[in-house]
LUMKE-717958 format. One record per atom (N, C-alpha, C, CB): residue number from 1; residue in three letters; atom name; y, x, z. Coordinates in Angstrom, 1 decimal. Glycine has a CB too. Example, Ala and Ser with C-alpha at 12.3 -4.5 7.8 and 13.67 -1.06 7.14 Angstrom:
<recs>
[rec 1; ALA; N; [-5.7; 13.2; 7.8]]
[rec 1; ALA; CA; [-4.5; 12.3; 7.8]]
[rec 1; ALA; C; [-3.3; 13.2; 7.8]]
[rec 1; ALA; CB; [-4.5; 11.3; 9.0]]
[rec 2; SER; N; [-2.2; 12.8; 7.1]]
[rec 2; SER; CA; [-1.1; 13.7; 7.1]]
[rec 2; SER; C; [0.0; 12.9; 7.9]]
[rec 2; SER; CB; [-0.6; 14.1; 5.7]]
</recs>
This chain:
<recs>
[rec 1; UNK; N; [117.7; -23.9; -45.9]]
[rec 1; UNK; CA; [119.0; -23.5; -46.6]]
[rec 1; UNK; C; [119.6; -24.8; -47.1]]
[rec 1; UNK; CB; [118.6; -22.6; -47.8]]
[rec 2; UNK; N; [120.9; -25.1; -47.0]]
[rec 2; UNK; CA; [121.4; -26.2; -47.1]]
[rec 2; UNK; C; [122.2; -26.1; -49.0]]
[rec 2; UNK; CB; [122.3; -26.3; -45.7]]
[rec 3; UNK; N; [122.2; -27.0; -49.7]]
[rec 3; UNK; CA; [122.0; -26.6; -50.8]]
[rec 3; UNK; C; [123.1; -28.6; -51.2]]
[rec 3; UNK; CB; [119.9; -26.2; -51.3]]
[rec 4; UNK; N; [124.1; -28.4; -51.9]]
[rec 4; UNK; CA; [124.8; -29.4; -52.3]]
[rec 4; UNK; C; [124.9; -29.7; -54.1]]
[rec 4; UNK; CB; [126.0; -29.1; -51.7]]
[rec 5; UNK; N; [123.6; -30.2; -54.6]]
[rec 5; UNK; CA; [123.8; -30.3; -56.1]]
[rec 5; UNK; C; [124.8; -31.6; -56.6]]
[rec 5; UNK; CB; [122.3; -30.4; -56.9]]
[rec 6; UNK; N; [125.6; -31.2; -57.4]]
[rec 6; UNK; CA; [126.5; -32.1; -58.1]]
[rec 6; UNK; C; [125.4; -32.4; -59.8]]
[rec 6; UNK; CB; [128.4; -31.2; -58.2]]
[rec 7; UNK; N; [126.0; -33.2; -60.1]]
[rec 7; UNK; CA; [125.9; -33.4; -61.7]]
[rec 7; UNK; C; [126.4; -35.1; -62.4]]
[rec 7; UNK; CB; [124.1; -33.1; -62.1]]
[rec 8; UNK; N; [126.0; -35.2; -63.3]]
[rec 8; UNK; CA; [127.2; -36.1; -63.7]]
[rec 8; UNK; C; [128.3; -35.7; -64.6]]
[rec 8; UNK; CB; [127.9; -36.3; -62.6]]
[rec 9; UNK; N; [128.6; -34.8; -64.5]]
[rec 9; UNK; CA; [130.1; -34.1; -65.5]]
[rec 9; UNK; C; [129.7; -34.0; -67.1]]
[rec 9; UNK; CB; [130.6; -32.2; -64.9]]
[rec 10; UNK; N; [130.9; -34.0; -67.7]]
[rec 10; UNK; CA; [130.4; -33.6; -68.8]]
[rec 10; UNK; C; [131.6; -34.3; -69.4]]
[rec 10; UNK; CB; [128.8; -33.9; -69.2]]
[rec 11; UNK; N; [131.6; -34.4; -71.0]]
[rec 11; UNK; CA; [132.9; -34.6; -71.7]]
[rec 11; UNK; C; [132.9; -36.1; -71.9]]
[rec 11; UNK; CB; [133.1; -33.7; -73.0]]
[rec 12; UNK; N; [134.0; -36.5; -72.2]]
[rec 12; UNK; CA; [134.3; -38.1; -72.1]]
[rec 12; UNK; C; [135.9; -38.1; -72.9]]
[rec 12; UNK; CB; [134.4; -38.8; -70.1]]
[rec 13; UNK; N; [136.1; -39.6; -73.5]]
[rec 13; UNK; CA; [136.9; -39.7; -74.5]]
[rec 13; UNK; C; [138.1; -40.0; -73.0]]
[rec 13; UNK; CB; [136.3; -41.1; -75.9]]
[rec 14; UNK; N; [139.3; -40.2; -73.1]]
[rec 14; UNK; CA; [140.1; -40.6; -72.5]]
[rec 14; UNK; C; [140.0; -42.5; -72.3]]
[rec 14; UNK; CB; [141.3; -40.0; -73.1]]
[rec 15; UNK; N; [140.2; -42.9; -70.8]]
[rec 15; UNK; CA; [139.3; -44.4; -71.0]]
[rec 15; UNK; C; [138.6; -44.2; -70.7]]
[rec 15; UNK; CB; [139.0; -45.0; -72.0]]
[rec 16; UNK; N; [137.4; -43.8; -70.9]]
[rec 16; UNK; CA; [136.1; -43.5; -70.2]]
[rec 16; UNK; C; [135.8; -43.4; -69.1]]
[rec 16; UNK; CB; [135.7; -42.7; -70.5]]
[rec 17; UNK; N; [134.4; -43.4; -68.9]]
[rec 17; UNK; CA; [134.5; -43.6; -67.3]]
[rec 17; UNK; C; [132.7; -42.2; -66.8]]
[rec 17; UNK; CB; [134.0; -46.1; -66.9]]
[rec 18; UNK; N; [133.1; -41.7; -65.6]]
[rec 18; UNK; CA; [132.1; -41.1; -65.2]]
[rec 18; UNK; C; [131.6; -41.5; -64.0]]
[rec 18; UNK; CB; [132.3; -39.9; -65.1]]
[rec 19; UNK; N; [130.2; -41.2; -63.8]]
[rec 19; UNK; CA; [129.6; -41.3; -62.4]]
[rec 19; UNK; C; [129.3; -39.7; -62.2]]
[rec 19; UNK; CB; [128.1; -42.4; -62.3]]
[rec 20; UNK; N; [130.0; -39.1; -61.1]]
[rec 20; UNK; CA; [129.0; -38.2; -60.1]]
[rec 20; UNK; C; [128.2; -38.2; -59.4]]
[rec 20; UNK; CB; [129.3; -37.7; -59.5]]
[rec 21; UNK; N; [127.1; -37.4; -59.2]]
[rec 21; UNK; CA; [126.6; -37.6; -57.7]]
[rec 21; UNK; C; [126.4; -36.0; -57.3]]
[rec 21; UNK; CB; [124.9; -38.4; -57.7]]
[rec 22; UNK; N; [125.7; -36.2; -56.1]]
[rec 22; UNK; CA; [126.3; -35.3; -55.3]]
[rec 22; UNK; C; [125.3; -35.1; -54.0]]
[rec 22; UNK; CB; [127.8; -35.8; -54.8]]
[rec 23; UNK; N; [123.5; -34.7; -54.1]]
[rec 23; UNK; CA; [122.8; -34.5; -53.5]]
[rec 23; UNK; C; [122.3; -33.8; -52.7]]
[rec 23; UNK; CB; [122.4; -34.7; -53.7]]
[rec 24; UNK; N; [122.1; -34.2; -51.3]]
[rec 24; UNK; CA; [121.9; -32.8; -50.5]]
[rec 24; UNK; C; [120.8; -32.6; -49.8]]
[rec 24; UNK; CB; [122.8; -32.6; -49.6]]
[rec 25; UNK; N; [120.8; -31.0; -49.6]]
[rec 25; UNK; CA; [119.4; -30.8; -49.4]]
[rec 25; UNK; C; [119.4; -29.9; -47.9]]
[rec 25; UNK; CB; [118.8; -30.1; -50.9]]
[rec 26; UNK; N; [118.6; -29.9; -46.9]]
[rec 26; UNK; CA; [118.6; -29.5; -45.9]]
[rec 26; UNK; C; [119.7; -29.8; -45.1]]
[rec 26; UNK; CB; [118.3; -28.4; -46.0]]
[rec 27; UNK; N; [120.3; -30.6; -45.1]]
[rec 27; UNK; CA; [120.8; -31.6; -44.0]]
[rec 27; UNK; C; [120.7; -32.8; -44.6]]
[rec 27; UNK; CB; [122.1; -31.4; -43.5]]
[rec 28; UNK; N; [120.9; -33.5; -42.8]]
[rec 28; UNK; CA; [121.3; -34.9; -42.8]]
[rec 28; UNK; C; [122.6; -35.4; -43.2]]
[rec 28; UNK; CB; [121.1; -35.3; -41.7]]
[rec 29; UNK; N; [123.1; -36.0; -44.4]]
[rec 29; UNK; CA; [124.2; -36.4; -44.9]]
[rec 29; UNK; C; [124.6; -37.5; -43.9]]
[rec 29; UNK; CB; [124.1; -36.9; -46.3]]
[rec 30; UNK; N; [123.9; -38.0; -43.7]]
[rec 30; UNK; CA; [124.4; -39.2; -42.8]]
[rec 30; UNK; C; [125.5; -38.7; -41.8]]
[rec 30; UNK; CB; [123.2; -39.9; -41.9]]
[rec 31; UNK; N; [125.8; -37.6; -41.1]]
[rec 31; UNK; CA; [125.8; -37.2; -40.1]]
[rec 31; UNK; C; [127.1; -36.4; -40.6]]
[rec 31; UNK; CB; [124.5; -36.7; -39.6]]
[rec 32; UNK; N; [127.7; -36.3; -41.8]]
[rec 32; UNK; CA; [128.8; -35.9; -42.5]]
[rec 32; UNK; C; [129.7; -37.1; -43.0]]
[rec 32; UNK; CB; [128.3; -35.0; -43.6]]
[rec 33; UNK; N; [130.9; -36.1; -43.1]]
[rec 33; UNK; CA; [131.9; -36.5; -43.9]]
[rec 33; UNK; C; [131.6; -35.8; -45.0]]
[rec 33; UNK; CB; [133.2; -36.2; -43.4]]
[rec 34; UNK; N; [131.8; -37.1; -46.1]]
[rec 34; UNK; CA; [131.7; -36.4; -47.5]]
[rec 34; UNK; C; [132.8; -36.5; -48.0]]
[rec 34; UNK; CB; [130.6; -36.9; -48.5]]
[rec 35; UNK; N; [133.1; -35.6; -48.8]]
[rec 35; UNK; CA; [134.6; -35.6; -50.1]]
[rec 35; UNK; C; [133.9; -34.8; -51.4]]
[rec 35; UNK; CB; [136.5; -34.3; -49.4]]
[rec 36; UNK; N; [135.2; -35.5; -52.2]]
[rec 36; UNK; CA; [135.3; -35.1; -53.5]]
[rec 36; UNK; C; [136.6; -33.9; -53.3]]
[rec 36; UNK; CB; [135.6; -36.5; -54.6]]
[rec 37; UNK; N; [136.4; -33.2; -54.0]]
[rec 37; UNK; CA; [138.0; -32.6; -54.8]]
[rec 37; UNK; C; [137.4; -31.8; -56.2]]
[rec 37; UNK; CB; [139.0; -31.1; -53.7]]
[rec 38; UNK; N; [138.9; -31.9; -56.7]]
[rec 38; UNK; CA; [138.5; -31.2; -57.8]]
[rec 38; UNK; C; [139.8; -30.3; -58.1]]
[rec 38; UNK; CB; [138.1; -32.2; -59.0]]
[rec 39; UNK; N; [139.5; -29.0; -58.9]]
[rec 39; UNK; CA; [140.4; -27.8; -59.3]]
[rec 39; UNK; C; [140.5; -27.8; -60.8]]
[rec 39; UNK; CB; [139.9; -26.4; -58.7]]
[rec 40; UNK; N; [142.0; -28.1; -61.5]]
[rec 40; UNK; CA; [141.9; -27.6; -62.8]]
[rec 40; UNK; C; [142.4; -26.1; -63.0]]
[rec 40; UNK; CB; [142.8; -28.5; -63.7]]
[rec 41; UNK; N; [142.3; -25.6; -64.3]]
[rec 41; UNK; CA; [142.9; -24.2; -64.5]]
[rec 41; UNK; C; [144.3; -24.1; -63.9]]
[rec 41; UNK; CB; [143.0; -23.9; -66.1]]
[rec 42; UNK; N; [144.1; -23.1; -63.2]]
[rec 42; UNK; CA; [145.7; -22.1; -62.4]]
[rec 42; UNK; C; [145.8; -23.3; -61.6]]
[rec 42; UNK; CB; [147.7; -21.6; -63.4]]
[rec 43; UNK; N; [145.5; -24.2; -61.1]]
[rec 43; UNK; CA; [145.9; -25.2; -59.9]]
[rec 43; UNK; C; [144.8; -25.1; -59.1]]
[rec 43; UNK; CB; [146.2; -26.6; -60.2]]
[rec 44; UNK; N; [145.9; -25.7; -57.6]]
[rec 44; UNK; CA; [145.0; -25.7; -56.4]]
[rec 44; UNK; C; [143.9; -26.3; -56.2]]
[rec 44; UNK; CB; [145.5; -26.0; -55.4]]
[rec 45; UNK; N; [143.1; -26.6; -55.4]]
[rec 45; UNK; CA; [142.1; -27.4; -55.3]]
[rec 45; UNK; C; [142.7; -28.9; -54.5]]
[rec 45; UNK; CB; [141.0; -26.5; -54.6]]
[rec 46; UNK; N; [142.3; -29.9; -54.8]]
[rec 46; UNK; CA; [142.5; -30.9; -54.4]]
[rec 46; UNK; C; [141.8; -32.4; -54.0]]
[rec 46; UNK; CB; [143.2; -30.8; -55.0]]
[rec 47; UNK; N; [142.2; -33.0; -52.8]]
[rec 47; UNK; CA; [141.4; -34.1; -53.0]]
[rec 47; UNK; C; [141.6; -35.4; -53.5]]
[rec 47; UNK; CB; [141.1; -34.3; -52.1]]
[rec 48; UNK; N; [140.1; -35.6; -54.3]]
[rec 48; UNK; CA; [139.7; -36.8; -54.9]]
[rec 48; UNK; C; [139.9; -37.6; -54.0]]
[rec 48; UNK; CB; [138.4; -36.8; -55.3]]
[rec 49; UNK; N; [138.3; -38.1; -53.0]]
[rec 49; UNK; CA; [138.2; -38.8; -52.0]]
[rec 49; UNK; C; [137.5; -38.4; -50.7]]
[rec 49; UNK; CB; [137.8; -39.8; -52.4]]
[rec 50; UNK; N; [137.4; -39.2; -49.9]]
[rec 50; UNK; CA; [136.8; -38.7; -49.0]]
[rec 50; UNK; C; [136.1; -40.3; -47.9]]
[rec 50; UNK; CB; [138.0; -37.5; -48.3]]
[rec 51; UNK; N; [135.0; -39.9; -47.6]]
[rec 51; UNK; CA; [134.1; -40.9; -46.9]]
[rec 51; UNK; C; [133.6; -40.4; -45.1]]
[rec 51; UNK; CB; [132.7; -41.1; -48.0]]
[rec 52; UNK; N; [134.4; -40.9; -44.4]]
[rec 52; UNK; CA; [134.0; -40.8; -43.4]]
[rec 52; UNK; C; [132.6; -41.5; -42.9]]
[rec 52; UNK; CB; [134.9; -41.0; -42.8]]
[rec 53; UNK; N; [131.8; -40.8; -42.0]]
[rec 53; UNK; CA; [130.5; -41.4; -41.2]]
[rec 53; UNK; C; [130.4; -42.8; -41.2]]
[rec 53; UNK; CB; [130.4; -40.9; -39.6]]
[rec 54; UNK; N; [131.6; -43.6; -40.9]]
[rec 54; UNK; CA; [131.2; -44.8; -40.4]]
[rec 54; UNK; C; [131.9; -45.7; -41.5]]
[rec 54; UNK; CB; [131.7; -45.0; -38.8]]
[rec 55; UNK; N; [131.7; -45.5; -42.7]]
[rec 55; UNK; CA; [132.6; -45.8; -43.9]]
[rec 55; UNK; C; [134.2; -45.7; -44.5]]
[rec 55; UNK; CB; [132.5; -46.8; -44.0]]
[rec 56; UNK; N; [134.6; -45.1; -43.4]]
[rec 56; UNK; CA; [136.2; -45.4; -44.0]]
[rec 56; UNK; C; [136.3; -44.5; -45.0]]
[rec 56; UNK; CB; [137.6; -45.1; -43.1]]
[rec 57; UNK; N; [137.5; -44.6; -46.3]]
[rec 57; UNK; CA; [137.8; -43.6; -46.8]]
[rec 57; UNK; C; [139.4; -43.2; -47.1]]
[rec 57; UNK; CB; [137.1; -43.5; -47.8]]
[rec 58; UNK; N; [139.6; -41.9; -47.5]]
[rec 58; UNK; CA; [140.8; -41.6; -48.2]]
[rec 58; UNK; C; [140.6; -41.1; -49.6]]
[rec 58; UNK; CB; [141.5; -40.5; -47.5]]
[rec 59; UNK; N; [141.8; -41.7; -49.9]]
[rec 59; UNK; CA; [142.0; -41.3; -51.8]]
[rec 59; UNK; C; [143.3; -40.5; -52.3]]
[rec 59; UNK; CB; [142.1; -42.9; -53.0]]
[rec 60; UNK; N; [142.9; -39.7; -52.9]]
[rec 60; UNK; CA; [144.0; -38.6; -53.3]]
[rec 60; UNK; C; [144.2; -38.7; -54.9]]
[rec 60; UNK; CB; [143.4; -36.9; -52.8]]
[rec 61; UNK; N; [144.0; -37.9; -55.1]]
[rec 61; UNK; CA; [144.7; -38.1; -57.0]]
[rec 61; UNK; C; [143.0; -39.0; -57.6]]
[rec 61; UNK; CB; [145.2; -35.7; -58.3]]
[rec 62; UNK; N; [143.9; -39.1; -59.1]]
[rec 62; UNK; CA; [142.6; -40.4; -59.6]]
[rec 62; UNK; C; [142.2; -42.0; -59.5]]
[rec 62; UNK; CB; [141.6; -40.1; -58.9]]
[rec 63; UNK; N; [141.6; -42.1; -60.5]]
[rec 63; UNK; CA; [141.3; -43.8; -60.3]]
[rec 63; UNK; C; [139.4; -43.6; -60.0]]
[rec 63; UNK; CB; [141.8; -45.2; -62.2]]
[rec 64; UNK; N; [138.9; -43.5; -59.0]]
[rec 64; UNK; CA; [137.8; -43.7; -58.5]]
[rec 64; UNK; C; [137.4; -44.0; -57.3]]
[rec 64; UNK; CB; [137.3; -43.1; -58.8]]
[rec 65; UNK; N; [135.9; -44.0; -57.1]]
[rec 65; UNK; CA; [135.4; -45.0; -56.0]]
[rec 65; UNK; C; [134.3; -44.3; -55.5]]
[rec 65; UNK; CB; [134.9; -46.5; -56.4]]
[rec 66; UNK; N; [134.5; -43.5; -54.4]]
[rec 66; UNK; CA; [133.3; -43.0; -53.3]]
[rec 66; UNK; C; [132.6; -43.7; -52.8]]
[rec 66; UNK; CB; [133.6; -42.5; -52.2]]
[rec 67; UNK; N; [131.1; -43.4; -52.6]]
[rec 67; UNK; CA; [130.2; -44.1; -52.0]]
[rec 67; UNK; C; [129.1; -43.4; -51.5]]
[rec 67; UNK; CB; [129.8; -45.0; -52.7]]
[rec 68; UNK; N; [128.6; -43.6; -50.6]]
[rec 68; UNK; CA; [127.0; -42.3; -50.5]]
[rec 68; UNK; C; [126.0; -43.9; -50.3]]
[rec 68; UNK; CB; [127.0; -40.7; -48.3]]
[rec 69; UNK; N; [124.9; -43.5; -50.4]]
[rec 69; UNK; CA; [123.2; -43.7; -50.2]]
[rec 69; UNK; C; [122.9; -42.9; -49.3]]
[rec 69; UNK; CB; [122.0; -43.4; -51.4]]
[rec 70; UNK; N; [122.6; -43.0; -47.8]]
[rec 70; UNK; CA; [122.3; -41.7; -46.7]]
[rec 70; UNK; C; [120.8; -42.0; -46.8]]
[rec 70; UNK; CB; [123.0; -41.8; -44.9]]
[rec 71; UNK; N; [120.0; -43.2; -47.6]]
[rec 71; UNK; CA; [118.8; -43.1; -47.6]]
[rec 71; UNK; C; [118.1; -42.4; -48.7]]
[rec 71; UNK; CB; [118.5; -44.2; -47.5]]
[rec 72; UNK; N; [119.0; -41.9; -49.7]]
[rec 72; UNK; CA; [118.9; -41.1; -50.6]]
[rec 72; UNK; C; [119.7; -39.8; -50.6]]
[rec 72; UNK; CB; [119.1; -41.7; -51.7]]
[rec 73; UNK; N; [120.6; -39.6; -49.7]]
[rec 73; UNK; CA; [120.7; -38.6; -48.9]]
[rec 73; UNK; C; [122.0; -38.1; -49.9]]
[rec 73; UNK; CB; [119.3; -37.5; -48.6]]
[rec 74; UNK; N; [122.6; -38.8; -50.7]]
[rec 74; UNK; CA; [123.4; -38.5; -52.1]]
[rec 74; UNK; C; [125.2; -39.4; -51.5]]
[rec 74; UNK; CB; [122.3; -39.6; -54.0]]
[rec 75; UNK; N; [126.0; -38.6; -52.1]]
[rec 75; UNK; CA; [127.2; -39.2; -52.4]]
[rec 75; UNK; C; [127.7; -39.3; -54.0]]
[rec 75; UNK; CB; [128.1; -38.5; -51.7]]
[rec 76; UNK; N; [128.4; -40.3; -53.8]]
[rec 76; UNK; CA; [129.1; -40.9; -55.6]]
[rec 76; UNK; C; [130.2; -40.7; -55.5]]
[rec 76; UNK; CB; [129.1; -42.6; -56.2]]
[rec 77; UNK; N; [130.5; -40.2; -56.6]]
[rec 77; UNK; CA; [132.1; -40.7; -57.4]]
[rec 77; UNK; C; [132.1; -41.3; -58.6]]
[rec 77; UNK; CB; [133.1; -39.7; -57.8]]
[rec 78; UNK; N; [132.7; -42.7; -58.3]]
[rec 78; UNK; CA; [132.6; -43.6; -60.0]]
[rec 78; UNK; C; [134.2; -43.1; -60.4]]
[rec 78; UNK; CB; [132.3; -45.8; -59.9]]
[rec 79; UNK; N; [134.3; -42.8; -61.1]]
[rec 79; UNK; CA; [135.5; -42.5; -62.2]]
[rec 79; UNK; C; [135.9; -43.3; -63.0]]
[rec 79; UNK; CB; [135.2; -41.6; -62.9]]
[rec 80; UNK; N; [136.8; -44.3; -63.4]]
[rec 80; UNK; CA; [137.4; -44.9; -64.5]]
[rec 80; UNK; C; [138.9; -44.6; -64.8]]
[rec 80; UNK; CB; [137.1; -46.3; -64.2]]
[rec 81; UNK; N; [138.8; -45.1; -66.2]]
[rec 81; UNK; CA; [140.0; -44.9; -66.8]]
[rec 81; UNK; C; [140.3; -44.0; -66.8]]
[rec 81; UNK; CB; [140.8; -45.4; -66.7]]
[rec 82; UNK; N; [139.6; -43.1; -67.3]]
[rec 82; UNK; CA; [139.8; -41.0; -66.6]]
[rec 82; UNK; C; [141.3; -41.0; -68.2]]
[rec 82; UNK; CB; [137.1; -39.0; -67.3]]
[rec 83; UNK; N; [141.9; -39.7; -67.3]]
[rec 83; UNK; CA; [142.8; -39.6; -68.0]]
[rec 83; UNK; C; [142.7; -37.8; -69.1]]
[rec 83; UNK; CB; [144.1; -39.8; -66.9]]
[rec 84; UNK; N; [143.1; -37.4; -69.3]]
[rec 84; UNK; CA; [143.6; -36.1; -69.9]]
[rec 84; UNK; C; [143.2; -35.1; -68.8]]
[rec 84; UNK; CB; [145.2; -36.0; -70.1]]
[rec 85; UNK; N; [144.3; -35.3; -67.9]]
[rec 85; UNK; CA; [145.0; -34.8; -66.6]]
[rec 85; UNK; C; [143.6; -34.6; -65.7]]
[rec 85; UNK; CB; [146.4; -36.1; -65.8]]
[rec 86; UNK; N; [142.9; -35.3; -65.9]]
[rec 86; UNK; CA; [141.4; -35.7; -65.0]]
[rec 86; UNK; C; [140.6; -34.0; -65.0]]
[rec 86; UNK; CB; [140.2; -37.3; -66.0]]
[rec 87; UNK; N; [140.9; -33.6; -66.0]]
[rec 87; UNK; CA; [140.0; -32.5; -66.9]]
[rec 87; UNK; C; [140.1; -30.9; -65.4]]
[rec 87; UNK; CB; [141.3; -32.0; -69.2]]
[rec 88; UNK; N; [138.9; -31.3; -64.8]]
[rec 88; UNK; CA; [139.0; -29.9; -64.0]]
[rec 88; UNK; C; [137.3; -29.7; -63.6]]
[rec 88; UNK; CB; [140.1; -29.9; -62.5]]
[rec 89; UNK; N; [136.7; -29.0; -62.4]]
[rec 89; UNK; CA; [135.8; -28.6; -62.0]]
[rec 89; UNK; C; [135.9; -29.8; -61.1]]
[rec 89; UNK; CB; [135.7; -27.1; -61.5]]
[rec 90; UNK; N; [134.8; -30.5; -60.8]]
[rec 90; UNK; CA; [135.1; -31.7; -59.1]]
[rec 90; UNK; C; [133.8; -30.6; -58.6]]
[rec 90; UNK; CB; [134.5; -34.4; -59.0]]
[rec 91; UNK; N; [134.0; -30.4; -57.1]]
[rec 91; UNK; CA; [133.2; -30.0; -55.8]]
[rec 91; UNK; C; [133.0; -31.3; -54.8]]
[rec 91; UNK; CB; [134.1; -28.7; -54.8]]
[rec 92; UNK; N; [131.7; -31.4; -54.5]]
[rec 92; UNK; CA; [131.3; -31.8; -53.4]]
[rec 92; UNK; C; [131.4; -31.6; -52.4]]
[rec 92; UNK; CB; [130.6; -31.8; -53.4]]
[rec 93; UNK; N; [131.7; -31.8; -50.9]]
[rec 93; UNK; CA; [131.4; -31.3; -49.7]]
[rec 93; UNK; C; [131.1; -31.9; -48.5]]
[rec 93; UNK; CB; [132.1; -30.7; -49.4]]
[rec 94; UNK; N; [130.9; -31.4; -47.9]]
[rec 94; UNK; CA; [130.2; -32.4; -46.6]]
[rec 94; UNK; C; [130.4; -31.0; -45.1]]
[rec 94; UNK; CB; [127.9; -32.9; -47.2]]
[rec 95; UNK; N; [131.1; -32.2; -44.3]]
[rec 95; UNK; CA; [131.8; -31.3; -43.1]]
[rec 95; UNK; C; [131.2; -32.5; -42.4]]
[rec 95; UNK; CB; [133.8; -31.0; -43.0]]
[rec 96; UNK; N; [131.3; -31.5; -40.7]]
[rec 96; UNK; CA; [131.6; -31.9; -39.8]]
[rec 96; UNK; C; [132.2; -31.7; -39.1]]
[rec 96; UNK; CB; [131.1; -32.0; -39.4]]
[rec 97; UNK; N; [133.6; -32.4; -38.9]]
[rec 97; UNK; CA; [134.9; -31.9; -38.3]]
[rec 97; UNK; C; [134.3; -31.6; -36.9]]
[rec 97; UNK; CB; [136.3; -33.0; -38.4]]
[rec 98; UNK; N; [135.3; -30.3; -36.4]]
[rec 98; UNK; CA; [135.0; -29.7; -35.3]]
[rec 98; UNK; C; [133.9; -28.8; -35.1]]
[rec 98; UNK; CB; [134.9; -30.5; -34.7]]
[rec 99; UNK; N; [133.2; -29.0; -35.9]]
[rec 99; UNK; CA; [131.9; -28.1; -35.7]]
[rec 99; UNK; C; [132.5; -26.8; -36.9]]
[rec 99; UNK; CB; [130.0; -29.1; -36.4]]
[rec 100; UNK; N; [131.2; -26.0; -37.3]]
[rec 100; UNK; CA; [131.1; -24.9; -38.7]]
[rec 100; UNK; C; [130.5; -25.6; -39.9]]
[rec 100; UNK; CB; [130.0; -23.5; -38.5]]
[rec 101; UNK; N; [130.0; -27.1; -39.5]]
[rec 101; UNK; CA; [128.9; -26.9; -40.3]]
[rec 101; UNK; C; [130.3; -27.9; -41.6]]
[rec 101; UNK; CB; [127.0; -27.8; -39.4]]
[rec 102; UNK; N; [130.1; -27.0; -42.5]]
[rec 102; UNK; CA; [131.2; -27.3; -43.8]]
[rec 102; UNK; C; [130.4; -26.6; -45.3]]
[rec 102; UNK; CB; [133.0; -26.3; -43.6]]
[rec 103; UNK; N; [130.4; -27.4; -46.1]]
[rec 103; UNK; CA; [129.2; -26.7; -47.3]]
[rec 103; UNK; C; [129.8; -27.5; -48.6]]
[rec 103; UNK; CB; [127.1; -27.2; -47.0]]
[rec 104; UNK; N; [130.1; -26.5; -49.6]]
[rec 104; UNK; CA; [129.7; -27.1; -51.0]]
[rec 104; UNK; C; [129.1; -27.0; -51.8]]
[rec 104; UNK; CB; [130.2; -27.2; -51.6]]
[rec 105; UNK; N; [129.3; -27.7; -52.7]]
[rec 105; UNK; CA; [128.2; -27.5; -53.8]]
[rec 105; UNK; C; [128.9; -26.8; -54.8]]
[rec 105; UNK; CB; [127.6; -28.9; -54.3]]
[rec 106; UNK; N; [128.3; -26.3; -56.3]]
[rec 106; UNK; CA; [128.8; -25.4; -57.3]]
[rec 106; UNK; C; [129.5; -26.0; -57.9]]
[rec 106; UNK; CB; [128.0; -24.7; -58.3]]
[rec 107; UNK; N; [130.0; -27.6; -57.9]]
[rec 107; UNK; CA; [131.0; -27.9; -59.1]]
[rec 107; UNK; C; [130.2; -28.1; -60.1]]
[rec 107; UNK; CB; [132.0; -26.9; -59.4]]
[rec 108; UNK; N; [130.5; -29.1; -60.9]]
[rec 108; UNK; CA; [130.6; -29.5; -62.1]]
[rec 108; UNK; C; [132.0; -30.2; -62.7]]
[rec 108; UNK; CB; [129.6; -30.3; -62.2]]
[rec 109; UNK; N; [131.6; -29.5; -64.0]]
[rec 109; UNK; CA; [133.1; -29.8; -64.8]]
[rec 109; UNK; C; [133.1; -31.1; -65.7]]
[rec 109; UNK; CB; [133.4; -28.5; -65.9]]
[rec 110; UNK; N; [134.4; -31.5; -65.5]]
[rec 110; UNK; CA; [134.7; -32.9; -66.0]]
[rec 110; UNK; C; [135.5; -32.5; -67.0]]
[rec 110; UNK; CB; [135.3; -34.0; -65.1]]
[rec 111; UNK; N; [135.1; -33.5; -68.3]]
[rec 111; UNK; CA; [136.5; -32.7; -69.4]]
[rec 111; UNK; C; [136.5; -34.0; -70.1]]
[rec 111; UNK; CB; [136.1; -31.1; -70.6]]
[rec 112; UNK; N; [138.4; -34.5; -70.0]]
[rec 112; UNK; CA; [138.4; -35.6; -70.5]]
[rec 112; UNK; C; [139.5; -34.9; -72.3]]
[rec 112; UNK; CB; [139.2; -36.7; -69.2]]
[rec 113; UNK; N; [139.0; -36.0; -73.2]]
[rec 113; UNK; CA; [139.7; -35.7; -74.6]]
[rec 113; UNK; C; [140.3; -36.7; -74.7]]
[rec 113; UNK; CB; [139.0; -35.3; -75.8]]
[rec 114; UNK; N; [141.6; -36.0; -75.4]]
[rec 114; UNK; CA; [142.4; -37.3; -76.0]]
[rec 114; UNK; C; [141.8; -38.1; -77.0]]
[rec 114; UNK; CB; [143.8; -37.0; -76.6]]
</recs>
């Protein structure tokens, strides 16, 4: 059973900074694309970042920095200078374009205060 735990989240002053991670279980991460996104209240879901297989990435809303460990089988999001605006659920996922094989994890919630 393939299983995507996040954690990391939790509340933070504005300024502040978070780390996520983002560990997986019954697959090989290596072998994925990993992304971030995250969904606030009544808005869409959206992307953070995203890390292709062979390192490249894309960045979407936010000031942070993707990274995985495939020897720890985990992906990161470092977060800084989080804002207000920052304040939603972030999801983990891990695809393989072209294939089915697409999975997330439950989310954890980020909540930034003024």
């Amino acid at each position: 059973q393939v299983q995507l735990v996040e954690s990391g989240g939790g509340l933070v002053q504005a300024g502040g900074s978070l780390r996520l991670s983002c560990v997986a279980c019954g697959i090989n991460l290596r072998l994925y694309t990993v992304a971030w996104y995250r969904q606030a209240p009544g808005k869409q879901r959206e992307l953070v970042a995203r890390m292709y297989t062979n390192g490249n990435t894309n960045y979407g809303v936010g000031q942070c920095t993707i990274s995985r460990d495939n020897s720890k089988n985990t992906a990161y999001l470092q977060m800084n200078s989080l804002k207000v605006e920052d304040t939603a659920v972030y999801y983990c996922n891990a695809r393989i374009y072209g294939r089915d094989n697409n999975f997330w994890g439950q989310g954890t919630q980020v909540t930034v205060s003024s």
